[in-house]
DOKOLNU-767135 format. One line per 5 residues: number of its first residue (from 0); their letters; for each residue x, y, z of N, C-alpha, C, O, CB. Coordinates in pm, whole numbers, always signed. Glycine has a CB too. Example, Ala and Ser with C-alpha at 12.3 -4.5 7.8 and 13.67 -1.06 7.14 Angstrom:
<atoms>
0) as) +1319 -569 +780 +1230 -450 +780 +1320 -330 +780 +1424 -332 +846 +1131 -447 +905  +1285 -225 +708 +1367 -106 +714 +1290 +3 +787 +1341 +114 +804 +1408 -60 +572
</atoms>
This chain:
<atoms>
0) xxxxx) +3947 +4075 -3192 +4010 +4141 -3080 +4152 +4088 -3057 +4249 +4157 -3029 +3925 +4123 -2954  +4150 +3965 -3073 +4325 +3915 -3055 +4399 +3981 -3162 +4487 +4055 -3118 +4359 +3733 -3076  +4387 +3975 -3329 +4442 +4059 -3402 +4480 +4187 -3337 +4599 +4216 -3349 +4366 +4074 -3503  +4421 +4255 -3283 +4442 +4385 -3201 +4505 +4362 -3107 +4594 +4442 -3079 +4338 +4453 -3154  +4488 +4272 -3043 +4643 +4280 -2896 +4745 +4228 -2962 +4851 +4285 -2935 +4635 +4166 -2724
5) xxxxx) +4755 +4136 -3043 +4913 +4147 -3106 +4951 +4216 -3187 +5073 +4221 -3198 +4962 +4055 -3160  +4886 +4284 -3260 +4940 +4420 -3283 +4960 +4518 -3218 +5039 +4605 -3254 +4895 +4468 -3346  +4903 +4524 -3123 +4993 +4606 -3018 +5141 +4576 -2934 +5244 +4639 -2909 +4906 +4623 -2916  +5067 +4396 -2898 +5230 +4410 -2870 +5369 +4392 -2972 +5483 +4387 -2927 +5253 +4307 -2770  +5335 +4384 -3123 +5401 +4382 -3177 +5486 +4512 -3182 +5608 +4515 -3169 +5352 +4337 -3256
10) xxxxx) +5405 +4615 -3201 +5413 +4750 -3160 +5498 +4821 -3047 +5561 +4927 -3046 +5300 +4774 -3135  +5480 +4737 -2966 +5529 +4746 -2798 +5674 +4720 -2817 +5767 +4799 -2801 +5454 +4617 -2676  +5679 +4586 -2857 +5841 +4513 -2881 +5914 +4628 -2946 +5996 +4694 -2881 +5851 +4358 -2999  +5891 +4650 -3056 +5940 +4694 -3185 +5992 +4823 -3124 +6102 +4873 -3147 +5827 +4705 -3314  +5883 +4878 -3033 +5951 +5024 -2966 +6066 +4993 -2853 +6181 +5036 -2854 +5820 +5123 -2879
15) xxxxx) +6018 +4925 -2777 +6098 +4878 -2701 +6265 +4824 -2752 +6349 +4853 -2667 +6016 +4784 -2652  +6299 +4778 -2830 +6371 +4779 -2891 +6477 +4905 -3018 +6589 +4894 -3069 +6312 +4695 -2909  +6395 +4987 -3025 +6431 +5142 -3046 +6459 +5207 -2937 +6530 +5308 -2941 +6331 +5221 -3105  +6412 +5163 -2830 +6432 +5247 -2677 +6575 +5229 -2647 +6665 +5313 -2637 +6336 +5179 -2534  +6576 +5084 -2632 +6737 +5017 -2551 +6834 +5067 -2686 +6947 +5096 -2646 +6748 +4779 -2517
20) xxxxx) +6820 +5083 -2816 +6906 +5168 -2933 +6936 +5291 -2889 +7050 +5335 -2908 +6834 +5193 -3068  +6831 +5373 -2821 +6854 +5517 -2819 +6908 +5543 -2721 +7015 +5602 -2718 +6755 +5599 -2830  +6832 +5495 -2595 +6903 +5483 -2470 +7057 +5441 -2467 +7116 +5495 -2374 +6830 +5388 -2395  +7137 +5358 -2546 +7271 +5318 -2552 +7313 +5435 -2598 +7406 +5492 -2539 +7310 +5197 -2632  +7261 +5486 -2697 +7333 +5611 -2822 +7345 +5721 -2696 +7449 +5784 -2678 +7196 +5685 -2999
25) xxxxx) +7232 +5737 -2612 +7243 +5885 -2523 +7322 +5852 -2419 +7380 +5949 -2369 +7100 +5953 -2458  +7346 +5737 -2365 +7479 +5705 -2269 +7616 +5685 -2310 +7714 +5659 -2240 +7461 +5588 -2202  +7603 +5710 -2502 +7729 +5709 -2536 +7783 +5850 -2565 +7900 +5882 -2587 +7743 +5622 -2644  +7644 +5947 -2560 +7704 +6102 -2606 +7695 +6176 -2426 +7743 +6288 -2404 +7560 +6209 -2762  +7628 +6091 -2312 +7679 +6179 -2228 +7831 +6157 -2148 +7895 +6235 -2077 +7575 +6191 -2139
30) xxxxx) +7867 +5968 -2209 +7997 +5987 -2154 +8092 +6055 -2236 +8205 +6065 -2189 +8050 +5869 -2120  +8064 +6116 -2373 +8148 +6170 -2457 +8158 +6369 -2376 +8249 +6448 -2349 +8069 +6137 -2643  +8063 +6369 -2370 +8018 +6490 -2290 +8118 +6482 -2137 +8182 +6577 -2094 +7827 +6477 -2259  +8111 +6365 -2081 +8134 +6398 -1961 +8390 +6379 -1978 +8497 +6421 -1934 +7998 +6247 -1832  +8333 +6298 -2059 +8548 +6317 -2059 +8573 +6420 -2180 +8694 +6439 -2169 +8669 +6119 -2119
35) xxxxx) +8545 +6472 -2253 +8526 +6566 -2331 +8478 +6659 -2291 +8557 +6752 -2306 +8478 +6544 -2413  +8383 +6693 -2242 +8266 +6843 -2188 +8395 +6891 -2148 +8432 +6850 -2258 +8110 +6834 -2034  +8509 +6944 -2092 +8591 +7047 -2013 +8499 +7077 -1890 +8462 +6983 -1819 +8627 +7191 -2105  +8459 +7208 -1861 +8430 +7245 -1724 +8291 +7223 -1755 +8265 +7137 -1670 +8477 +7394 -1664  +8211 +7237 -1802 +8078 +7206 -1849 +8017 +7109 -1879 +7894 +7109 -1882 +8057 +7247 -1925
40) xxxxx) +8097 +6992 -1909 +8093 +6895 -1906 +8021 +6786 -1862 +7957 +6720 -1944 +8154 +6898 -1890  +8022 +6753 -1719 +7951 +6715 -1619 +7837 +6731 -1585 +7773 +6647 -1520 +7990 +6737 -1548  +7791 +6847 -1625 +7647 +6898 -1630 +7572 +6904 -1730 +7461 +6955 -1714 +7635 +7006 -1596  +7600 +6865 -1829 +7557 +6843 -1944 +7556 +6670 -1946 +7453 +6634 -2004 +7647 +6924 -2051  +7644 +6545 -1899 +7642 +6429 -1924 +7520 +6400 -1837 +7426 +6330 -1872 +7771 +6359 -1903
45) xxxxx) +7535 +6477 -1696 +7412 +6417 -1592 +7263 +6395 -1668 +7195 +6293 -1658 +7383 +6542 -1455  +7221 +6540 -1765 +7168 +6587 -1821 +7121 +6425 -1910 +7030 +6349 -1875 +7241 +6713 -1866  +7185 +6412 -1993 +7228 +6268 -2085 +7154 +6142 -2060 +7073 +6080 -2129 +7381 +6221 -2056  +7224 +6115 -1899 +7247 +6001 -1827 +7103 +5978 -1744 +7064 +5866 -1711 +7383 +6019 -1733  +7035 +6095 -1717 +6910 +6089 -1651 +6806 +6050 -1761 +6734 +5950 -1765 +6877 +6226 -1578
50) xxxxx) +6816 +6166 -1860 +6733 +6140 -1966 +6684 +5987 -1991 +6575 +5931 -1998 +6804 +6189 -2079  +6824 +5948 -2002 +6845 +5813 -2096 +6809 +5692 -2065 +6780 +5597 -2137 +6968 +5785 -2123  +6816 +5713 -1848 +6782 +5590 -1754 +6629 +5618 -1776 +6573 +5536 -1849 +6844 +5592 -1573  +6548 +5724 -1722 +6446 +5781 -1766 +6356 +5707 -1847 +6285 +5613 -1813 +6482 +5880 -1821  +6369 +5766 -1971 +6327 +5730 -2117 +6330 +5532 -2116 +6230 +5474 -2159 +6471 +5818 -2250
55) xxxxx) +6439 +5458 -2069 +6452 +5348 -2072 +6351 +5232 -1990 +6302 +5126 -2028 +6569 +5353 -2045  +6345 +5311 -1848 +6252 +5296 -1770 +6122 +5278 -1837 +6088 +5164 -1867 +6254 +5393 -1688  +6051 +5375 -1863 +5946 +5431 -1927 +5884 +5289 -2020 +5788 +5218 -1992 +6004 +5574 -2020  +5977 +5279 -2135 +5984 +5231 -2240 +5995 +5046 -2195 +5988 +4968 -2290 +6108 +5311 -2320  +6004 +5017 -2121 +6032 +4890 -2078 +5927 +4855 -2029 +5859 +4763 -2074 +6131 +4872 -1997
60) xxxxx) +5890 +4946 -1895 +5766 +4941 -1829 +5652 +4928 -1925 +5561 +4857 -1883 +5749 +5058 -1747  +5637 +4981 -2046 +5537 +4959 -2107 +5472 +4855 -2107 +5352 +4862 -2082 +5552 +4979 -2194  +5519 +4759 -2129 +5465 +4606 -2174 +5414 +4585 -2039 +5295 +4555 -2039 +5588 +4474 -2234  +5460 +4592 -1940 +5385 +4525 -1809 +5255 +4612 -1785 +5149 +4558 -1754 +5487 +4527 -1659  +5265 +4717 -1796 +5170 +4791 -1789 +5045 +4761 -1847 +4938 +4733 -1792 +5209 +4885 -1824
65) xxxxx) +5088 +4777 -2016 +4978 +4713 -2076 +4905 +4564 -2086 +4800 +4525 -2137 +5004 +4737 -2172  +5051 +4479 -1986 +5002 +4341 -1960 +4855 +4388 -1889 +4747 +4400 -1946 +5118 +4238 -1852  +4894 +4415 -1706 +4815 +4459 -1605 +4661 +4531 -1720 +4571 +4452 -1751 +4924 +4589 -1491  +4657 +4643 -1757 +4536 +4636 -1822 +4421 +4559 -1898 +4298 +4556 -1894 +4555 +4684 -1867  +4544 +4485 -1982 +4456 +4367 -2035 +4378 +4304 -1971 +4256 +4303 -1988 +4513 +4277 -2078
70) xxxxx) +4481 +4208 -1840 +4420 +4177 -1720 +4289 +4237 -1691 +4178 +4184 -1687 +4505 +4208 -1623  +4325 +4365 -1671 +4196 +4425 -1518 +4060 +4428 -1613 +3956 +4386 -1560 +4233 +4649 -1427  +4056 +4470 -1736 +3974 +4551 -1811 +3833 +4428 -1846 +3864 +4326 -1908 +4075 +4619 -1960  +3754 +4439 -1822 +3654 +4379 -1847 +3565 +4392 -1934 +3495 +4489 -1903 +3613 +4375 -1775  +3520 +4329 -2062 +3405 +4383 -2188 +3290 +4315 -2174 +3196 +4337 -2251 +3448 +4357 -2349
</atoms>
C-alpha cells in the first residue's frame, strides 16, 4: 500500500509541476492578447487569465486534498 501512495504522490508532484508550466505559458499568451488583442483584446486575455488562475488553483490544491483523504479514510 505505501508503494501506491508514493506513486501517487509522485504523480501529484510531477503534474503539479506541468500545471505552474502551463499556467505561466497561459498568462504569457493572455498578456500577449491583452497589449496586442486591439479592441478584442481584453476579452479574450480575461478569458486567459481566469482560465490560468483557475486551472492553477485546482492543480495545487490537489495534494492537500489527497493529503486530507489519506487522513480520513479508514481500511
Amino acid at each position: 500500500m505505501e508503494g501506491l501512495i508514493s506513486t501517487g504522490t509522485a504523480i501529484l508532484e510531477w503534474a503539479q509541476r506541468l500545471g505552474l508550466i502551463s499556467a505561466a505559458i497561459a498568462f504569457c499568451i493572455g498578456g500577449y492578447y491583452l497589449i496586442w488583442g486591439g479592441d478584442r483584446g481584453r476579452g479574450k486575455s480575461i478569458g486567459w487569465f481566469i482560465g490560468s488562475a483557475v486551472g492553477l488553483i485546482i492543480v495545487m490544491g490537489a495534494y492537500g486534498i489527497a493529503q486530507s483523504i489519506d487522513t480520513n479514510i479508514k481500511f
